[in-house]
PAPA-23375 format. One line per field, with one value per atom (N, C-alpha, C): x, y, z. Coordinates in pm, 1 decimal. Example, Ala and Ser with C-alpha at 12.3 -4.5 7.8 and 13.67 -1.06 7.14 Angstrom:
x [1319.0;1230.0;1320.0;1285.0;1367.0;1290.0]
y [-569.0;-450.0;-330.0;-225.0;-106.0;3.0]
z [780.0;780.0;780.0;708.0;714.0;787.0]
This chain:
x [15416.3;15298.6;15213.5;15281.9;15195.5;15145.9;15212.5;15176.6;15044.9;15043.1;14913.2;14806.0;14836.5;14746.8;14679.3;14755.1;14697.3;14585.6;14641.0;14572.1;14412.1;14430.7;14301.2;14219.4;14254.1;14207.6;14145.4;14245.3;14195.3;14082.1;14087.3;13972.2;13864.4;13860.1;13713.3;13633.9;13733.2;13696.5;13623.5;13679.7;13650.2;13488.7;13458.2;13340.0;13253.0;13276.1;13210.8;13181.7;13260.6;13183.3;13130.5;13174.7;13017.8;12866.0;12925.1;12806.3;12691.6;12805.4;12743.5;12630.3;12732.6;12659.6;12538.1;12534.7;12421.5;12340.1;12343.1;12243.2;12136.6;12244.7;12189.5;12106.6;12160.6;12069.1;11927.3;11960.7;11812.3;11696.0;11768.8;11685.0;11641.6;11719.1;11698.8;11562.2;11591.5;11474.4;11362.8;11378.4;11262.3;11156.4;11248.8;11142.1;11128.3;11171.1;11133.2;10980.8;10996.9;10881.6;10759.3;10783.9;10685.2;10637.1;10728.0;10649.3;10553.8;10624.5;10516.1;10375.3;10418.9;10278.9;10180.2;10216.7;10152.2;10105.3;10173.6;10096.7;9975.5;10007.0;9891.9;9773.7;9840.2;9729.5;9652.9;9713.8;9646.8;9559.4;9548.2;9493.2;9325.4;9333.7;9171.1;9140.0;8979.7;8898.9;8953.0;9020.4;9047.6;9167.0;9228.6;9389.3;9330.9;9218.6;9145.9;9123.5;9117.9;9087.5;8948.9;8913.4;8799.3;8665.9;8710.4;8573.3;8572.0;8634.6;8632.9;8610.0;8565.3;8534.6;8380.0;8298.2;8132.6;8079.6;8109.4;8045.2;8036.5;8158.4;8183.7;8125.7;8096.8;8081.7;7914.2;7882.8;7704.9;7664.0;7746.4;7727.9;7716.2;7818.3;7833.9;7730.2;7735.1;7662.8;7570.0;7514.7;7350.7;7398.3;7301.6;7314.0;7300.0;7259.2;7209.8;7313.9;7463.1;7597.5;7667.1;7615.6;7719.1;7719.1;7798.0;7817.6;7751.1;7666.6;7597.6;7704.9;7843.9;7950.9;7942.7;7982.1;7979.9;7838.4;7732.3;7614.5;7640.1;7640.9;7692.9;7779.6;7925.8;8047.8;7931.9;7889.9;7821.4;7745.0;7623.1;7533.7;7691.3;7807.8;7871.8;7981.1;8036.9;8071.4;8207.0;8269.9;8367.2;8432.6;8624.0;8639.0;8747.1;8842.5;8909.5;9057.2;9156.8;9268.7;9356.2;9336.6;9362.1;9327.2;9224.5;9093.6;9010.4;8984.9;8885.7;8732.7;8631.2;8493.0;8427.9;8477.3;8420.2;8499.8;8629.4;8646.5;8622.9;8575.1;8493.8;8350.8;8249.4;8175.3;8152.0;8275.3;8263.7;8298.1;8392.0;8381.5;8256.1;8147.0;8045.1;7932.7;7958.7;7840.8;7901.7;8065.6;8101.4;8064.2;7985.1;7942.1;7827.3;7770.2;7652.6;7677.6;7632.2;7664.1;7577.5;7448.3;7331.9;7296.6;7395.7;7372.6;7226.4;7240.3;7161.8;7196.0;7342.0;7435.0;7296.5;7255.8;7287.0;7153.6;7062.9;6930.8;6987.0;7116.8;7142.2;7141.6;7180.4;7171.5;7073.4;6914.9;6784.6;6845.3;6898.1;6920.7;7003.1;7068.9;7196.2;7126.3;7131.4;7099.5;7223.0;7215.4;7254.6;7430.3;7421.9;7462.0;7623.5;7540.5;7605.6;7702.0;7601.4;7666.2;7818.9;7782.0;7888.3;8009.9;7989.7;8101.5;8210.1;8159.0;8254.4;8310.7;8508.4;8595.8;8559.2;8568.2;8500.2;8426.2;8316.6;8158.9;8148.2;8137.0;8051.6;7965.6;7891.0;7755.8;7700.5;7726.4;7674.5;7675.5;7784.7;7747.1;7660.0;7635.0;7530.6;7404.8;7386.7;7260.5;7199.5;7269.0;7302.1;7279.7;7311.9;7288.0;7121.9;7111.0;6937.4;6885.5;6931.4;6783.6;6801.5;6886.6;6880.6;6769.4;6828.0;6725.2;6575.5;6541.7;6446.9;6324.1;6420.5;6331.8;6303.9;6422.7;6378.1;6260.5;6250.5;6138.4;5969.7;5971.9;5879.2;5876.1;5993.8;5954.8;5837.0;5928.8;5866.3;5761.4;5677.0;5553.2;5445.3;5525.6;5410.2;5359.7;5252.2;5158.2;5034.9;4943.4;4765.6;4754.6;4696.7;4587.1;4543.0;4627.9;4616.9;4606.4;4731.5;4794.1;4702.6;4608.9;4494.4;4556.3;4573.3;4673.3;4501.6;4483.8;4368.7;4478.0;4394.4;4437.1;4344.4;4382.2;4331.3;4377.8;4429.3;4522.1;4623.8;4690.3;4784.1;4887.4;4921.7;5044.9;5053.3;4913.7;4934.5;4945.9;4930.5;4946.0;5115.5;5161.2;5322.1;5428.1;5345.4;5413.5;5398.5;5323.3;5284.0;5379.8;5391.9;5401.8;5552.6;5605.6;5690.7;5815.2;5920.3;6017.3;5969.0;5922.5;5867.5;5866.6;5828.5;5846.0;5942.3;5954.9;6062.5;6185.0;6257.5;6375.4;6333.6;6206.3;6171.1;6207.9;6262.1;6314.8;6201.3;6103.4;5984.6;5862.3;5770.6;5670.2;5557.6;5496.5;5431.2;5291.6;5178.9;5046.7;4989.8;4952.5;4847.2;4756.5;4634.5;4540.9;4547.6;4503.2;4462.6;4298.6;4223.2;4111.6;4037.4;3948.3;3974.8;3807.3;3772.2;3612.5;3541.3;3428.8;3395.6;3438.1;3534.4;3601.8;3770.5;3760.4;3917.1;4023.3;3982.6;4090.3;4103.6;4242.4;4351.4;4279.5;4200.6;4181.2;4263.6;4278.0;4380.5;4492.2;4579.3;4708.9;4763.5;4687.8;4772.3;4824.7;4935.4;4942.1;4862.2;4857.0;4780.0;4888.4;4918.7;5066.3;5162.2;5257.9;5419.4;5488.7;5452.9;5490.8;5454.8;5451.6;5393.2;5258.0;5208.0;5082.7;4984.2;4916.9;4798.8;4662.7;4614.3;4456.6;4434.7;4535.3;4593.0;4619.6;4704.6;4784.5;4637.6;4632.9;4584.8;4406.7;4329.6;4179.7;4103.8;3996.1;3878.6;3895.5;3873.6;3833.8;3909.5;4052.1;4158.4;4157.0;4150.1;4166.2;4018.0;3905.9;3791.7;3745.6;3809.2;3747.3;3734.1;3867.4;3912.4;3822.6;3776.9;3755.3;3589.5;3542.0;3407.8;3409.2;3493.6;3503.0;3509.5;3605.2;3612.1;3499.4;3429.3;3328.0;3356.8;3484.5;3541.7;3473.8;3432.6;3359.3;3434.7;3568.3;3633.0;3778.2;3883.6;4004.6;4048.1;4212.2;4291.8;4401.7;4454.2;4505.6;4658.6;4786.3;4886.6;5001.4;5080.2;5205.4;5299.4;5446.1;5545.0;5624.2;5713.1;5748.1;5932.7;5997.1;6121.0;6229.8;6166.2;6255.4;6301.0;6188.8;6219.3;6102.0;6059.9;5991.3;5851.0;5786.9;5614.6;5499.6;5540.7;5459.4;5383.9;5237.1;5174.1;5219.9;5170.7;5203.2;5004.7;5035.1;4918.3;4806.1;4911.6;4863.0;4807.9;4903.3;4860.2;4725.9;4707.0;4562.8;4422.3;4485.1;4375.0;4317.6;4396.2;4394.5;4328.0;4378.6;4268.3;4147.0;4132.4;3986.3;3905.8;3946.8;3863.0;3833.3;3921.5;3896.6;3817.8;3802.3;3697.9;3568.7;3547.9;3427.6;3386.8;3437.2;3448.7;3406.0;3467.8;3437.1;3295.7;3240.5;3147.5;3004.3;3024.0;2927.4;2938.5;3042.8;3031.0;2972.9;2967.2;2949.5;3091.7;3186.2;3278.4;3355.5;3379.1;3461.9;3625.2;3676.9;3829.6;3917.0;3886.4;3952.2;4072.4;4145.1;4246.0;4404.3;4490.5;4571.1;4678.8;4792.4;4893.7;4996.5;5089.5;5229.9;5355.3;5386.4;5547.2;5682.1;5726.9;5858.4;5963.1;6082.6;6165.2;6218.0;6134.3;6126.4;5975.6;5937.4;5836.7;5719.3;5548.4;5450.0;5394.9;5286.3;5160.2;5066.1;4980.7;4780.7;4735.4;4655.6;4596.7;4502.4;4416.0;4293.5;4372.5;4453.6;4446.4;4520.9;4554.9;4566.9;4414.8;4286.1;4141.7;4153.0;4248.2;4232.3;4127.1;4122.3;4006.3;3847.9]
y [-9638.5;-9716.2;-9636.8;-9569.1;-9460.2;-9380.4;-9278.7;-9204.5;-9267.5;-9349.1;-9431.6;-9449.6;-9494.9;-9499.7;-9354.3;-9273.4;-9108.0;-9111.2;-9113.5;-9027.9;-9127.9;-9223.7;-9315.6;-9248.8;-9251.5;-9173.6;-9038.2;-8982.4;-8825.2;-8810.0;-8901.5;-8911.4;-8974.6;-9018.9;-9085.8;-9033.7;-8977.8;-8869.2;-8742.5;-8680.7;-8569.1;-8638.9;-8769.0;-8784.2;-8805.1;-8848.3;-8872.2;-8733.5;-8612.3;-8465.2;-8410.2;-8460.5;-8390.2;-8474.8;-8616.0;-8715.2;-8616.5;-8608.7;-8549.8;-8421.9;-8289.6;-8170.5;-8221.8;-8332.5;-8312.4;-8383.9;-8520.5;-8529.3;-8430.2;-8329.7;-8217.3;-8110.7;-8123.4;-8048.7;-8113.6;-8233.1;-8304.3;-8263.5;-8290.3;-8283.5;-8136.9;-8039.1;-7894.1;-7886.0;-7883.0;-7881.8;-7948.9;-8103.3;-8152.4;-8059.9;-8021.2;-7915.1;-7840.0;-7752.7;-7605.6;-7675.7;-7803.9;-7824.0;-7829.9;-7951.2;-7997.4;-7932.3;-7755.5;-7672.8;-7574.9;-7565.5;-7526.0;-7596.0;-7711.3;-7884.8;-7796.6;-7798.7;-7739.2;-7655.3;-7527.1;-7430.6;-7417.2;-7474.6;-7486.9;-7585.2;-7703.5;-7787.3;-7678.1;-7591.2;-7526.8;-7393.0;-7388.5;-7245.7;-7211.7;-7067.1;-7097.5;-6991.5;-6960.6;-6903.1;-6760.4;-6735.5;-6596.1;-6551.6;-6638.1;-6612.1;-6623.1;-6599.3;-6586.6;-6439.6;-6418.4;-6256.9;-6258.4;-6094.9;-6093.8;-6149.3;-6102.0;-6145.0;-6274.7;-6350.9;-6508.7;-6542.7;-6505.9;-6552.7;-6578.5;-6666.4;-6678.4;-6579.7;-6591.2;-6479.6;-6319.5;-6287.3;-6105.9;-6087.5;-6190.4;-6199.9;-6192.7;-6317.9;-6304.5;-6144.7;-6097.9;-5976.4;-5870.6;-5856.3;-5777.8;-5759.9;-5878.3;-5898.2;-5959.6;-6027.9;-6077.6;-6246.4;-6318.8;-6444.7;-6522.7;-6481.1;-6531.5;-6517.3;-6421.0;-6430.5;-6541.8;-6663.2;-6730.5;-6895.7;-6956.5;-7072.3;-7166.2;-7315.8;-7402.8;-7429.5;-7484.0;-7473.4;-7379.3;-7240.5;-7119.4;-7168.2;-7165.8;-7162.4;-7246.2;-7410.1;-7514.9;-7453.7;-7412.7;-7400.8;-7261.7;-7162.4;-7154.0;-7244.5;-7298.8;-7397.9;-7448.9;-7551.4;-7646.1;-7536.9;-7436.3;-7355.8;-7336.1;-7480.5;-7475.6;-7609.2;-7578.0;-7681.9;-7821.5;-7835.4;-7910.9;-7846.6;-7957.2;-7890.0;-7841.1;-7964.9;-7939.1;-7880.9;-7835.7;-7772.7;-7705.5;-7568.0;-7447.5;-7543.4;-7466.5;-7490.5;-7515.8;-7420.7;-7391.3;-7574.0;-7606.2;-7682.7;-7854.1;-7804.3;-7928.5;-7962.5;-7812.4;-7816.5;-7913.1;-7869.2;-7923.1;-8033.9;-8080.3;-8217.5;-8319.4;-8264.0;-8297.5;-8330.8;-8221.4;-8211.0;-8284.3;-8328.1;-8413.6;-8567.6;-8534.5;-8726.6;-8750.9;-8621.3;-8658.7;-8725.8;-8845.8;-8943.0;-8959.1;-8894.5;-8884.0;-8761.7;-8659.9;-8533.2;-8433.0;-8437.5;-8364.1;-8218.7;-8190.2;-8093.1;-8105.5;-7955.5;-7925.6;-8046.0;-8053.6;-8148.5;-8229.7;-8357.2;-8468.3;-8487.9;-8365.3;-8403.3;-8430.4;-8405.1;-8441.2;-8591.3;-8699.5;-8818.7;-8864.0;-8768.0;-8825.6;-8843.8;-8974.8;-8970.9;-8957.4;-8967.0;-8911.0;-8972.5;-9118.8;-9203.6;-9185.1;-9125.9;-9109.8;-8975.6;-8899.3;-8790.4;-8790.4;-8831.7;-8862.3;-8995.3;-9024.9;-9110.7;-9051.6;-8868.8;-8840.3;-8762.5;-8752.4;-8706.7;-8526.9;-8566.3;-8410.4;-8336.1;-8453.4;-8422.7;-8512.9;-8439.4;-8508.5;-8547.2;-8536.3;-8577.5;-8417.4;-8317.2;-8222.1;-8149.5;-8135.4;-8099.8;-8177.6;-8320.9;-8385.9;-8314.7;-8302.8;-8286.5;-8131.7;-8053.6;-7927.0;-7925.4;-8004.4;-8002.6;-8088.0;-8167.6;-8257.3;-8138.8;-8071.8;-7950.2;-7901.8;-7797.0;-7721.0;-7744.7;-7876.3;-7953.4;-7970.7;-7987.3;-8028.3;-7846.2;-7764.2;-7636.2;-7607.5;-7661.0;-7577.9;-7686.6;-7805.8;-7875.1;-7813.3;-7768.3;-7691.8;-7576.5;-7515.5;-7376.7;-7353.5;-7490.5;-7481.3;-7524.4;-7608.6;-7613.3;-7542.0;-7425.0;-7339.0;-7227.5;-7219.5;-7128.4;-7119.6;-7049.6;-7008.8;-6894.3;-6861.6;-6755.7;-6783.4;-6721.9;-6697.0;-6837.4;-6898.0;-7049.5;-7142.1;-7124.7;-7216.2;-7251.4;-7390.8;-7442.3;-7430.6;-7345.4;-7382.8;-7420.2;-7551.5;-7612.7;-7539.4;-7476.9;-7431.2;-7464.6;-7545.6;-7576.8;-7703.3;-7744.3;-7841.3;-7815.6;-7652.4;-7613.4;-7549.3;-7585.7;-7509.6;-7701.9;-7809.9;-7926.5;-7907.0;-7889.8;-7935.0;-7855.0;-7711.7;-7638.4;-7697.3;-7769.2;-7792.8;-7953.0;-8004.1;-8196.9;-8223.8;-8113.1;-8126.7;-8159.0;-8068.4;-8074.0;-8160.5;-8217.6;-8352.8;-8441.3;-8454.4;-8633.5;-8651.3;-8551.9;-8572.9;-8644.0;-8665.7;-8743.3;-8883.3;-8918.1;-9035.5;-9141.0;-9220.2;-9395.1;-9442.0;-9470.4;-9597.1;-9483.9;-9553.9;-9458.9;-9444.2;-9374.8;-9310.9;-9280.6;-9294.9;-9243.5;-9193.3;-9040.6;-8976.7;-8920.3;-8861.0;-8841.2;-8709.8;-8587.5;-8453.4;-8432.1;-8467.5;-8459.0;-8287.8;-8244.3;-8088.0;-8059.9;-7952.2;-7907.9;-7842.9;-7799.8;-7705.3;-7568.3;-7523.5;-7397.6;-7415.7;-7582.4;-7597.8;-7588.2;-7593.2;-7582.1;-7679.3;-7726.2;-7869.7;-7917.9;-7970.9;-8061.3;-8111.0;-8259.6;-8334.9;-8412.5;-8442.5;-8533.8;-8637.8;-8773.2;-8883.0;-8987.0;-9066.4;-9150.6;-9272.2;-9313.9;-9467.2;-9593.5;-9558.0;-9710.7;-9621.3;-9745.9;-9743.6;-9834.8;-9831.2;-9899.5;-9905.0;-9969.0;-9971.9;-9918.1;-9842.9;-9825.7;-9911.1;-10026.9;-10043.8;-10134.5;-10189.1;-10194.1;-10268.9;-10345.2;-10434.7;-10405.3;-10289.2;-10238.8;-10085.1;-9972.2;-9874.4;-9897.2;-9984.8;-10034.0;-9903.2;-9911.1;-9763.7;-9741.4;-9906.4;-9894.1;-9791.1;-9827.7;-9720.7;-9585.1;-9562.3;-9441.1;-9352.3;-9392.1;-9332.6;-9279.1;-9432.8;-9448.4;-9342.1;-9265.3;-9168.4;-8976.3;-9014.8;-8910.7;-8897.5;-9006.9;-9023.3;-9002.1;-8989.8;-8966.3;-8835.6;-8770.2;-8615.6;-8555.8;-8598.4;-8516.0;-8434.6;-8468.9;-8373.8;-8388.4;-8282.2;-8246.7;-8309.7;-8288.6;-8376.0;-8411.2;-8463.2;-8571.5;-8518.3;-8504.6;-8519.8;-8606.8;-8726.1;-8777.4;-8764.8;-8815.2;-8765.8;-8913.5;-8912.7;-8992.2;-8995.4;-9011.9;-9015.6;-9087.1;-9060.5;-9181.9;-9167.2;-9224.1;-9218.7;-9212.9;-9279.6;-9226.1;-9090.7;-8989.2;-8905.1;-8838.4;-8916.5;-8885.7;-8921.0;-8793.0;-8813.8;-8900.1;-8869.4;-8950.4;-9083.5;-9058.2;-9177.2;-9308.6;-9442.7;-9575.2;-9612.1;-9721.6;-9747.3;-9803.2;-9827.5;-9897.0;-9748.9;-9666.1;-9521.6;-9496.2;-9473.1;-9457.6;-9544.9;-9660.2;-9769.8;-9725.9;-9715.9;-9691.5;-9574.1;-9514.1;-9345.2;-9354.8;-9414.2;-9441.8;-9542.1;-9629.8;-9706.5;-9647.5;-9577.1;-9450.2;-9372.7;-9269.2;-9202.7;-9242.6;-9362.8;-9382.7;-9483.2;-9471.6;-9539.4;-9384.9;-9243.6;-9169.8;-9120.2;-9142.7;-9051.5;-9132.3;-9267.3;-9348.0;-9311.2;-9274.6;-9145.4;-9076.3;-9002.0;-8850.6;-8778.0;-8806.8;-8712.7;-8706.0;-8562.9;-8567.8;-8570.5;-8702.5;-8650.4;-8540.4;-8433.1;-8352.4;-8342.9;-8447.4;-8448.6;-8587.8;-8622.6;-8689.5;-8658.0;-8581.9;-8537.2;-8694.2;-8670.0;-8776.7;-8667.9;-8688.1;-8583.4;-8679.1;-8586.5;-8650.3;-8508.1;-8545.3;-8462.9;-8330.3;-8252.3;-8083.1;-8075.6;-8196.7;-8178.7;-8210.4;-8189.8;-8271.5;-8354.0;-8380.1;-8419.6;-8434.5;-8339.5;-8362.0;-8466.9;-8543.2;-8626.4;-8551.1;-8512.5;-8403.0;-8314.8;-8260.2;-8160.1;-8225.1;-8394.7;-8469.6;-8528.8;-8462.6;-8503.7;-8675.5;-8741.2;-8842.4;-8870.5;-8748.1;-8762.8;-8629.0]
z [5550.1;5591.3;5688.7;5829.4;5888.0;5823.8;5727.2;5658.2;5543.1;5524.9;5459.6;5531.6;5626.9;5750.1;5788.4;5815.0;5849.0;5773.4;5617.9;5503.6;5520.7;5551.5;5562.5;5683.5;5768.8;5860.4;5850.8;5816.4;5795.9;5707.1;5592.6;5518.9;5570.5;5639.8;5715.4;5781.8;5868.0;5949.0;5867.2;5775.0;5725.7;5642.9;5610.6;5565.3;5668.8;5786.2;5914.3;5938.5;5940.9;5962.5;5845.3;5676.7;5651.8;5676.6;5641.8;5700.9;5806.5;5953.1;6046.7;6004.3;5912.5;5843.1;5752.0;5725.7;5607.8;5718.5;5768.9;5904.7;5943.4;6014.0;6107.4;5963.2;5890.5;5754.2;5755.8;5742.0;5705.3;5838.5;5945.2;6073.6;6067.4;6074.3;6017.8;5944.2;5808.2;5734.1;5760.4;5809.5;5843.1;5977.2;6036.1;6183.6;6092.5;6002.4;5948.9;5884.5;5820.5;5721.5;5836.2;5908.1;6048.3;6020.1;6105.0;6161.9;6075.6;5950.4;5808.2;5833.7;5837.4;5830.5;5972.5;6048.0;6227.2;6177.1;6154.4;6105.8;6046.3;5915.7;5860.2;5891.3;5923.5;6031.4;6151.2;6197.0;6319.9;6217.4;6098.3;6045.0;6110.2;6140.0;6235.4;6131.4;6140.1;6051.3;6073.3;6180.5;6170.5;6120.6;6055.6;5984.4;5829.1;5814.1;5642.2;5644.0;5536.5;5514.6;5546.8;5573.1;5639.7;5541.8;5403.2;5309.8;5278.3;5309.8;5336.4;5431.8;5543.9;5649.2;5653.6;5692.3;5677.9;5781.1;5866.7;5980.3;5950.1;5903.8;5839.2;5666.3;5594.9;5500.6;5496.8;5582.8;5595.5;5639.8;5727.1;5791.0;5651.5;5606.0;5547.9;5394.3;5330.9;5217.5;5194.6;5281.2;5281.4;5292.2;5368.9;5382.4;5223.7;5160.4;4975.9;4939.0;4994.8;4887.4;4920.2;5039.9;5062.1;5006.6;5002.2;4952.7;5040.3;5020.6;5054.2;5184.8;5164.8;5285.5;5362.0;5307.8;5412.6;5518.4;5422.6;5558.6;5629.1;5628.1;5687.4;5819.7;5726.2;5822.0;5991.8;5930.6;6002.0;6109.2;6041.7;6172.9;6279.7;6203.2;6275.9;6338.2;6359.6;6376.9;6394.1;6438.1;6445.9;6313.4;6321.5;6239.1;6313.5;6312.4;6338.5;6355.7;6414.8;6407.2;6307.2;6236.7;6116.2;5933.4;5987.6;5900.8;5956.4;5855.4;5903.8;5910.9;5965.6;5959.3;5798.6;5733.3;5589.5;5519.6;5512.5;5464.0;5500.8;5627.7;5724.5;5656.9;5628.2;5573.1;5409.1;5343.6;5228.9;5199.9;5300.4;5275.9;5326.2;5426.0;5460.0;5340.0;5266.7;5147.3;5041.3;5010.3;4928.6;4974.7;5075.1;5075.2;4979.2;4921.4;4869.5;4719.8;4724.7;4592.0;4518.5;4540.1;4442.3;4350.3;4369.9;4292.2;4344.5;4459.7;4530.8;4613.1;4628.8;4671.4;4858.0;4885.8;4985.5;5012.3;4999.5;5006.3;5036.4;5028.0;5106.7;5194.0;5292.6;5447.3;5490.6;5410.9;5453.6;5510.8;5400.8;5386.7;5491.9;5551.9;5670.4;5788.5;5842.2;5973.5;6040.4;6224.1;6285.3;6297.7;6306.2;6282.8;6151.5;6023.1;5934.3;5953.4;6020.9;6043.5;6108.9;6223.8;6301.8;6267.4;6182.4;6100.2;6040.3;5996.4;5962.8;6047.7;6013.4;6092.9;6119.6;6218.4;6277.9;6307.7;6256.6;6354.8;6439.1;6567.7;6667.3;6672.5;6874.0;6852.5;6867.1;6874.0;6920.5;6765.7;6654.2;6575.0;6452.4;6480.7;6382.4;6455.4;6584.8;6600.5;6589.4;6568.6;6470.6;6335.9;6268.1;6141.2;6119.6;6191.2;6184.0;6227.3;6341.5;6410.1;6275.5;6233.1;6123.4;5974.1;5931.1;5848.3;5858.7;6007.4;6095.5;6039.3;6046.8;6107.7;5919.1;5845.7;5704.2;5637.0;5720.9;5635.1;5684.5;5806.3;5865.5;5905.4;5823.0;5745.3;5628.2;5546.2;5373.7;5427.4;5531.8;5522.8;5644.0;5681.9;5759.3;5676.5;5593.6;5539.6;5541.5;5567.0;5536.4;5599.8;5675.6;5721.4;5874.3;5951.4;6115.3;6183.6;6078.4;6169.5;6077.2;6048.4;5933.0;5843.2;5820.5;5635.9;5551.3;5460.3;5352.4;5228.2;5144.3;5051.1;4949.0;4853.9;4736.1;4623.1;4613.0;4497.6;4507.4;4397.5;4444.9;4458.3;4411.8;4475.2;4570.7;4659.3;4828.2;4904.6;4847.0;4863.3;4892.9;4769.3;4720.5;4859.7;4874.1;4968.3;5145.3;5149.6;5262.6;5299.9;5192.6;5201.8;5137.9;5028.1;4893.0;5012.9;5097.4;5143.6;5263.5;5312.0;5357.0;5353.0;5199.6;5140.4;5022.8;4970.7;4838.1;4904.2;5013.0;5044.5;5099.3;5129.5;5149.6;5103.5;5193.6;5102.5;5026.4;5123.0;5087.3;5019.9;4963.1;4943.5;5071.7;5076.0;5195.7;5108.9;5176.2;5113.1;5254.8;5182.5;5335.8;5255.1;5365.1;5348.7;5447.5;5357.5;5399.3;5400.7;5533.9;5549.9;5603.5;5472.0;5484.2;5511.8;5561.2;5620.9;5486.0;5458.5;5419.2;5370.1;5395.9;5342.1;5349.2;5294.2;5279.6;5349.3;5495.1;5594.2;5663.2;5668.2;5691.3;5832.0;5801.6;5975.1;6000.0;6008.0;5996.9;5863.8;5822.0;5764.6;5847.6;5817.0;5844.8;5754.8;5811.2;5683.7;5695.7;5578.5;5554.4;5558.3;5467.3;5434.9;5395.7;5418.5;5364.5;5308.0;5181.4;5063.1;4945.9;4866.1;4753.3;4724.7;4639.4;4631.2;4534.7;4652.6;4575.2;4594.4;4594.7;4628.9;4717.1;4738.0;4853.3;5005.7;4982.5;5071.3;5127.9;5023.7;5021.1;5009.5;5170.6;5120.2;5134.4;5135.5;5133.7;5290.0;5342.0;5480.8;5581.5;5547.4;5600.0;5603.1;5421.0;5386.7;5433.8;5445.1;5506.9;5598.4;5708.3;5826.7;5931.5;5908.3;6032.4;5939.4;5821.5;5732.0;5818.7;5840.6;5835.0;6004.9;6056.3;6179.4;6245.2;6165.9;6204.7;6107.6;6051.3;5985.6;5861.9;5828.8;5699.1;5557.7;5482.8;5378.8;5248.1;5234.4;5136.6;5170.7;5080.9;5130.0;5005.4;5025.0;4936.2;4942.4;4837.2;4880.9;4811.4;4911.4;4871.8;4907.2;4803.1;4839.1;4712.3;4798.7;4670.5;4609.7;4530.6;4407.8;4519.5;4541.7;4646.5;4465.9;4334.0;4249.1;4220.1;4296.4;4201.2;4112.9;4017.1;3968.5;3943.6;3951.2;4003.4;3881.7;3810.2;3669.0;3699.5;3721.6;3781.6;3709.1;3799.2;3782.6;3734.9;3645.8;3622.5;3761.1;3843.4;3990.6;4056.6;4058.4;4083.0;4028.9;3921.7;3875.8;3921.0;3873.7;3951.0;4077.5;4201.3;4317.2;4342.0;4253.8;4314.6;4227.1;4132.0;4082.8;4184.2;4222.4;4318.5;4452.6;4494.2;4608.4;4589.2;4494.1;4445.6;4435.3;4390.7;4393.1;4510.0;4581.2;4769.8;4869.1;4775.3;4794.3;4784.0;4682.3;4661.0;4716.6;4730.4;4818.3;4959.7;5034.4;5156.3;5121.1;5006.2;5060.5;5085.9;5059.1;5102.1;4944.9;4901.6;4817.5;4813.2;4685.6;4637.6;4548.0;4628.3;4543.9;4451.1;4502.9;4409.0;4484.9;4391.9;4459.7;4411.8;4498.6;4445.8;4429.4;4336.0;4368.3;4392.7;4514.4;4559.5;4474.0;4340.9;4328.6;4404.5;4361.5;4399.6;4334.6;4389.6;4368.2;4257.4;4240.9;4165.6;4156.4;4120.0;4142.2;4044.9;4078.3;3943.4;4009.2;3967.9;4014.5;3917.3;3985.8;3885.4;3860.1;3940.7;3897.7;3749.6;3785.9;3650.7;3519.1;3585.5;3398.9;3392.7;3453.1;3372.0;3437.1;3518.5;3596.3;3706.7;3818.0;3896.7;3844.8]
């Protein structure tokens, strides 16, 4: 009966120490993994090879070889603990749900920005300046600071990265001198365009004020796409000839869609 007893024992025991061995196994492996997990949670831009890196890469091969992220990871500069800059970047530009890639952030306010994990307030407002300077890049051009309008694609260059991300529609008026140079651009309304909203009185008043020789008028479609509305037409025909009882000519009325225009002047409209 002792001897029964032992053997019970001895066997319990002997499963209680591998019990114990595989325990201390599990705990084992689990730190080896952690510390795999840390690791790579802590990876910084400088544990990438050098031609993956955005900074040695822009350096080396021209700012045009790099990816919409790379530039990004640039502006925001840094990334997180657990993520480089570059992959901070891309998940930034995967918010865009309209198929617009880098152009969405036009759309992010500051607000949105900072919603996501790992932008602050210091790097949303990094990415708006940034945005801020390429929309008034695309529209600083003429001749010793002078915008002259000669065309409607010196219009598109001046207004296009401006209004193409616009929610609502917007209608302005480019009031220009005698040799085509930009006096003033203000807007009229914001909304819908039409005879209601967009009267002569508005669109004139400030024309007949600065003395400007003719007006071009401009606003965009927030779909997208520029292809006048029959309200569109209406509206700039009744303008025009609101025009020409001034004295001031309509040279033309652009519609800004997105990346794209339409002169009514050159569909034989005005």
């Amino acid at each position: 009966m002792i001897n029964s007893y032992n053997k019970a024992y001895n066997n319990t025991v002997k499963q209680l120490i591998i019990l114990g061995f595989f325990v201390l196994f599990c705990i084992n492996t689990k730190s080896k993994l952690t510390g795999v997990i840390v690791m790579a949670q802590r990876l910084k831009m400088k544990d990438l090879p050098i031609n993956e890196r955005p900074y040695e890469k822009l350096e080396k091969y021209g700012a045009e070889m790099l990816s919409d992220a790379e530039l990004l990871a640039i502006v925001i500069k840094t990334g997180t603990r657990s993520e480089t800059s570059v992959s901070l970047a891309q998940r930034i530009l995967a918010r865009d749900e309209e198929g617009k890639g880098i152009a969405a952030l036009h759309d992010f306010s500051l607000e949105q920005l900072r919603s996501i994990s790992g932008i602050g307030k210091v790097k949303a407002i990094q990415i708006k300046a940034v945005m801020e300077l390429s929309k008034r890049i695309a529209s600083t051009f003429g001749n010793n600071g002078k915008v002259i309008i000669r065309s409607s694609s010196d219009v598109s260059k001046l207004l296009m990265e401006d209004m193409r991300h616009l929610k609502k529609e917007v209608f302005k008026v480019l009031l220009l001198n005698i040799k085509n140079h930009l006096i003033k651009q203000m807007n009229i309304s914001i909304g819908s365009l039409n005879a209601s909203i967009v009267h002569p009185r508005e669109v004139f008043s400030e024309a007949v004020k600065t003395g400007c020789s003719s007006i071009i008028f401009v606003h965009n479609h927030p779909s997208g796409d520029p292809e006048p509305s029959m309200e569109d037409i209406d509206t700039t025909k009744k303008l025009a000839s609101a025009g020409e009882i001034l004295g001031i000519k309509v040279l033309d009325h652009i519609i800004i869609g997105n990346g794209i225009y339409v002169s009514l002047k050159e569909k034989g409209i005005i």
